[in-house]
N, C-alpha and C positions, 0 to 999 in steps of 0.2 A: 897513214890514217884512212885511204879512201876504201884499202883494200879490207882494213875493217869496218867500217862502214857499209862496206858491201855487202859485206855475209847478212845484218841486220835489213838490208833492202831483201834480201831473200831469205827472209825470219826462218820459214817453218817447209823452204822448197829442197827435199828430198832427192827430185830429179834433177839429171844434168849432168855438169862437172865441172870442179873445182880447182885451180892452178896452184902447184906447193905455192906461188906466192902468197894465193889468197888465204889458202891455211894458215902457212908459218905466222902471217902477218898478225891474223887473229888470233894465232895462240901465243906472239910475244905482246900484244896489247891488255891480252888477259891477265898475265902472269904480271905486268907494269902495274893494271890498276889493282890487280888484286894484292900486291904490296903496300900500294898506298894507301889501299883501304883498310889494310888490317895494322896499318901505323893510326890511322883515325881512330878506330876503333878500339885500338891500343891507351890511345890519349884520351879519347872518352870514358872510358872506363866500361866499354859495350860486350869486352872480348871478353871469351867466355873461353879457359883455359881444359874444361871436360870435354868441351864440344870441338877445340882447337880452330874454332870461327867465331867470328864476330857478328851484331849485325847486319852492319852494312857489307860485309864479305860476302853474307847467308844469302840477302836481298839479291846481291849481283849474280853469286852463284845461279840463282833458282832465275835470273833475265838471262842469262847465257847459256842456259842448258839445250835449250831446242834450237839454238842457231849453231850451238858447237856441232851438236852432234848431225845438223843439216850438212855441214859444210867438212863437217867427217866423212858421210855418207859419198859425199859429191866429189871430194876426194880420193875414195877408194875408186869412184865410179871413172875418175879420171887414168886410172892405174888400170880401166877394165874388171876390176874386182864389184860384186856386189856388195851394198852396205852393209849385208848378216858378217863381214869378215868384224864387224867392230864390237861380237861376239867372243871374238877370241882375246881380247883382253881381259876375258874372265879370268884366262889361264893364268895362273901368279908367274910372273918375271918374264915367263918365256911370251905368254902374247905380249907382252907392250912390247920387245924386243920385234917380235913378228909386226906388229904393227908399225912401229917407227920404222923398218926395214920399208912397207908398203909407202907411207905417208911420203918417206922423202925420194920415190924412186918418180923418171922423168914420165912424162904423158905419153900414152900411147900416141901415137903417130898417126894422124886425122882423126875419119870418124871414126867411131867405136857402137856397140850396139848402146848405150847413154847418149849419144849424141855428138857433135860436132866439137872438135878439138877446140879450146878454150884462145892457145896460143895463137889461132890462125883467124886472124881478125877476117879474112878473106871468106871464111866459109862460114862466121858465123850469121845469123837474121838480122836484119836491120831492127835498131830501135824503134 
């Protein structure tokens, strides 16, 4: 829970980089509330079957838009890739292949020109 909590401590920060944990973390916490939200929504009778969202689905979508794609960005940045790679998901089938390829590969190895490796508590600034 902390490592999603984290991404929302760094709402709208771009720069940087982000550890697969902090991703993965935030993108299975998404996918947990965003089922149970559209079971609420389901039992309210809020979900809306054209739109294939509910909602309180809609609500969350549009609070987790700019932190997903912050900690997307910071992600790539940790792989060494700039954030325009999260462009290539435009491509049907083959970017998200391309990307998920990117997202789960390990952290470059110290600094990087993003900055100071996530994993190396040793190099990173004091709080």
């Amino acid at each position: 829970m902390n490592w999603y909590l984290e991404v929302f401590k760094k709402y709208a920060v771009f720069s940087g980089r982000a550890r697969r944990k902090e991703y993965w973390y935030f993108l299975l916490f998404n996918i947990i509330i965003s089922i149970v939200l559209a079971v609420i929504d389901g039992v309210t009778g809020t979900f809306s079957a054209e739109t294939d969202m509910g909602l309180l689905g809609g609500l969350y979508t549009l609070a987790v838009l700019i932190p997903g794609l912050a900690v997307s960005v910071r992600r790539l940045h940790d792989t060494d890739r700039s954030g325009w790679w999260l462009l290539i998901y435009l491509i049907p089938l083959i970017g998200a292949i391309v990307l998920l390829v990117f997202m789960v590969q390990d952290s470059t190895p110290g600094e990087n020109r993003y900055g100071p490796n996530p994993k190396d508590v040793t190099a990173l600034p004091p709080n």
